[in-house]
N, C-alpha and C positions, 0 to 999 in steps of 0.2 A: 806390601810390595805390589807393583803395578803388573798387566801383561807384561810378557815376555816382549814383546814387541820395541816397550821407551828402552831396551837394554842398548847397548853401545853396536855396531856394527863390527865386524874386523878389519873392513879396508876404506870404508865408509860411514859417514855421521848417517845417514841412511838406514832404515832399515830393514827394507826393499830395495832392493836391486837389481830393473828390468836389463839386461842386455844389449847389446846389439843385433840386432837378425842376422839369425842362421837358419841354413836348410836342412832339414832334414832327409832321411834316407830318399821317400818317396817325391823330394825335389818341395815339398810344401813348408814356406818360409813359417818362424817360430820367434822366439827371445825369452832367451834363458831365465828364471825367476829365482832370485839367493835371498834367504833370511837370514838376518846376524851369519852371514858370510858360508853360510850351507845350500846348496842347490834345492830347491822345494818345487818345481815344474816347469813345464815350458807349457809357454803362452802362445796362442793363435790369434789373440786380439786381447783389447784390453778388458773384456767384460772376462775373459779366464784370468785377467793378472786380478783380477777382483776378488775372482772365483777360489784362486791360490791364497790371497790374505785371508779369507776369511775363513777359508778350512784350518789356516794356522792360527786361528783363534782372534786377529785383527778384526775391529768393529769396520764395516763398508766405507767409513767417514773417513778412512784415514788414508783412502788413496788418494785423494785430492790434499794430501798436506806435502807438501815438496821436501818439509825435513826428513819426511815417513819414509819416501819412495823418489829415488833417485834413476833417470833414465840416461843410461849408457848412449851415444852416438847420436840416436834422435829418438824427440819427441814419441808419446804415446799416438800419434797419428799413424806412423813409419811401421808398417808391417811386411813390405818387399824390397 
């Protein structure tokens, strides 16, 4: 059996799932990061939505695969 990662999504074929920005308390914009449909961090840019797969055990290669990681509202550019 493969990583945990090829498993199904719960809302999504996706297996990452950046959000759309939100702010946090301190007013400093964020986007929410879900694996197989569970909250795993919020991201400040996309080198932590990196930083989040790979602590979950995702090989670095897989954030550039669009089946992998799915972006809510906009692009990984959109951090405000």
């Amino acid at each position: 059996m493969g990583s945990p990662y090829f498993l199904r999504a719960g809302h999504s074929d996706a297996r990452v799932v950046v959000h759309r920005v939100a702010v946090d308390a301190a007013g400093v914009p964020y986007r929410r990061v879900d694996m197989l449909g569970l909250e795993v961090g919020r991201a400040y840019s996309t080198e932590d939505v990196k930083a989040i797969m790979v602590r979950c055990g995702m090989p670095p290669e897989a954030f550039d695969q669009p089946a992998v990681v799915e972006w809510l509202g906009d692009g990984p550019d959109v951090w405000e």
